[in-house]
C-alpha positions as YAML, in Angstrom:
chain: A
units: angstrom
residues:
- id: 1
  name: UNK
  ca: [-112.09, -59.17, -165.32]
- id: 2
  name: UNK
  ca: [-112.34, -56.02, -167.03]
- id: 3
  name: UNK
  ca: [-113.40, -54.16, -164.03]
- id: 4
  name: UNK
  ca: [-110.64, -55.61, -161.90]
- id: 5
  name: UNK
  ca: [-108.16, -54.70, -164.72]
- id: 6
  name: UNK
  ca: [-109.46, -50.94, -164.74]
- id: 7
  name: UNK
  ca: [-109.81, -50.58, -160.51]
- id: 8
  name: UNK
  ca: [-105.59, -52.26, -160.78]
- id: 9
  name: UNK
  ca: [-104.93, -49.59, -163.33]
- id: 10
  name: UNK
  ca: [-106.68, -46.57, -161.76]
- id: 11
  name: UNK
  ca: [-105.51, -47.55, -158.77]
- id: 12
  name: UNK
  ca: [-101.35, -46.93, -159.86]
- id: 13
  name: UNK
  ca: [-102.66, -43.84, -162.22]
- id: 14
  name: UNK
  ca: [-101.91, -46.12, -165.52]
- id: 15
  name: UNK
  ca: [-102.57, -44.28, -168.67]
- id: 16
  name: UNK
  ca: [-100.86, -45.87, -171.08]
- id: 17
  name: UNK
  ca: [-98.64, -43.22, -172.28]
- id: 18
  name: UNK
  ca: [-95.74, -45.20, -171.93]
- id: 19
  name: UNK
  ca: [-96.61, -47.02, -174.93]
- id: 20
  name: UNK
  ca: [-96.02, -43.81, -176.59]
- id: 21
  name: UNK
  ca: [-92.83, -42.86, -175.88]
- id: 22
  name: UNK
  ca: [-90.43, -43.15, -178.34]
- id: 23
  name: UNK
  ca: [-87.37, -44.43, -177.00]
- id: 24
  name: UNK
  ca: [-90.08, -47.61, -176.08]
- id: 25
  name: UNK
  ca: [-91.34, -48.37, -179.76]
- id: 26
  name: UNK
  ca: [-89.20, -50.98, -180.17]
- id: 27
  name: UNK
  ca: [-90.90, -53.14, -177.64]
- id: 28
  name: UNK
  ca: [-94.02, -53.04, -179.84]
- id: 29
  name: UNK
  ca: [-92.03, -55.15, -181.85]
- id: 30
  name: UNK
  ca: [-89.59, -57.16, -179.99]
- id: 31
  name: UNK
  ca: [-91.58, -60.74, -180.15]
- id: 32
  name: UNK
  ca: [-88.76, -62.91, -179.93]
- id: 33
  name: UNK
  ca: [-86.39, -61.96, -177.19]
- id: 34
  name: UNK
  ca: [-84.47, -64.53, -174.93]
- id: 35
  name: UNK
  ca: [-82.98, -64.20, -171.71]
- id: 36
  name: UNK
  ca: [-79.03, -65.19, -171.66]
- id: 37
  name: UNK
  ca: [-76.36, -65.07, -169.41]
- id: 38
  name: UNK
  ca: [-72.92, -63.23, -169.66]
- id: 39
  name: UNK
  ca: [-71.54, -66.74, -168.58]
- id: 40
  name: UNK
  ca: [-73.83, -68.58, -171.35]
- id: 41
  name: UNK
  ca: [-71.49, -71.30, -173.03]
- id: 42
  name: UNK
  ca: [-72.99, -70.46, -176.75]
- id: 43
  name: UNK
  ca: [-72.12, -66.93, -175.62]
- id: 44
  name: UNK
  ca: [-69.10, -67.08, -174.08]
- id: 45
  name: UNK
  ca: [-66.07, -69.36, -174.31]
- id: 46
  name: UNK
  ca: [-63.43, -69.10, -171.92]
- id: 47
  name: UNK
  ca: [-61.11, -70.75, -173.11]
- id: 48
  name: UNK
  ca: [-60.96, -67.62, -176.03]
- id: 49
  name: UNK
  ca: [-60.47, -64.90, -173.01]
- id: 50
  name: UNK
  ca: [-61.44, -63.50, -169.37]
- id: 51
  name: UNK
  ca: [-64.10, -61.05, -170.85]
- id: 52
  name: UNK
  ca: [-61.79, -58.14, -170.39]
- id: 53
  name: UNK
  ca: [-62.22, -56.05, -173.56]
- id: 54
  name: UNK
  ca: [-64.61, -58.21, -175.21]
- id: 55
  name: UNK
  ca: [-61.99, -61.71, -175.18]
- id: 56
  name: UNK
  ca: [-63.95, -64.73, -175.25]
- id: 57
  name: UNK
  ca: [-67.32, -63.42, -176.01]
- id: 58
  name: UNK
  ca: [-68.54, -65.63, -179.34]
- id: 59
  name: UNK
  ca: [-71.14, -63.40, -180.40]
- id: 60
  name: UNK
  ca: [-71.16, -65.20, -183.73]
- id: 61
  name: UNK
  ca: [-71.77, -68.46, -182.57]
- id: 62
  name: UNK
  ca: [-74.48, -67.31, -180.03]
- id: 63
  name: UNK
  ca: [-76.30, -65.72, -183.16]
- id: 64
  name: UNK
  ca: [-75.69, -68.29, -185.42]
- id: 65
  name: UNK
  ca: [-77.46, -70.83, -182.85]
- id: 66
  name: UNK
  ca: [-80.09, -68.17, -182.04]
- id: 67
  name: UNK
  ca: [-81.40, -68.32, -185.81]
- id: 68
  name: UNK
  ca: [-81.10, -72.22, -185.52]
- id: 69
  name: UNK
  ca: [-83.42, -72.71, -182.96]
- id: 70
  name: UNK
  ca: [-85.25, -70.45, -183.56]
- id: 71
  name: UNK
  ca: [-85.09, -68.72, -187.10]
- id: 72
  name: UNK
  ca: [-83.42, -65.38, -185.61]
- id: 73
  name: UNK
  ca: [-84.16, -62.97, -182.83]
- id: 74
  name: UNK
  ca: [-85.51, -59.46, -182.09]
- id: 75
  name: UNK
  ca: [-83.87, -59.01, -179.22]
- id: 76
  name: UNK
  ca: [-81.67, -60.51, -176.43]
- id: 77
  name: UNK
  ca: [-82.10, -59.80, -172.52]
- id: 78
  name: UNK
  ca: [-78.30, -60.13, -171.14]
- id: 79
  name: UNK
  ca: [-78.68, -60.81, -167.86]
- id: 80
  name: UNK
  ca: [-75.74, -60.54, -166.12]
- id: 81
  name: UNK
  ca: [-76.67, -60.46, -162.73]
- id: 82
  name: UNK
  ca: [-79.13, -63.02, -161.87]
- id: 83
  name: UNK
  ca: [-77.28, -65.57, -159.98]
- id: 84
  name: UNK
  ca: [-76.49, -62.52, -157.40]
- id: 85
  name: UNK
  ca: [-79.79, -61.60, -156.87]
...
C-alpha cells in the first residue's frame, strides 16, 4: 500500500506543499462540513423571496438545525450547481 501510495504520488509530482499554504489552513480544521443546496428547504424558503438580494434565504434556521443535528458546523459546502452537472 505504501509503495502504491508513493509510485501515485510521484507519479503527479505530489509534495505536499499544498498543505502549507496559507489561504488552505483552514481545511486542517474543517471536520464537520456538509454539503447543501441553494434550493435546500432548511436553507431557503420561498415563500420569504426569489433569492434576489438575499430574499428568502433562512440562514438562521439552516444554522439553528445545523447545531441540532449535529452540535454546530465548521463549515458548509453550498453547492449550487449540482443538479446541472
Amino acid at each position: 500500500m505504501q509503495t502504491m501510495r508513493t509510485a501515485c504520488q510521484a507519479s503527479i509530482g505530489f509534495n505536499g506543499s499544498a498543505f502549507e499554504l496559507d489561504a488552505l489552513k483552514w481545511t486542517q480544521t474543517s471536520y464537520m462540513q456538509p454539503q447543501s443546496h441553494t434550493y435546500d428547504r432548511f436553507l431557503f424558503d420561498p415563500a420569504l423571496g426569489n433569492g434576489i438580494d438575499g430574499s428568502g434565504y433562512t440562514v438562521d434556521r439552516f444554522l439553528d438545525d445545523l447545531i441540532a443535528r449535529y452540535g454546530g458546523i465548521d463549515s458548509v459546502l453550498l453547492w449550487p450547481t449540482y443538479t446541472n452537472l
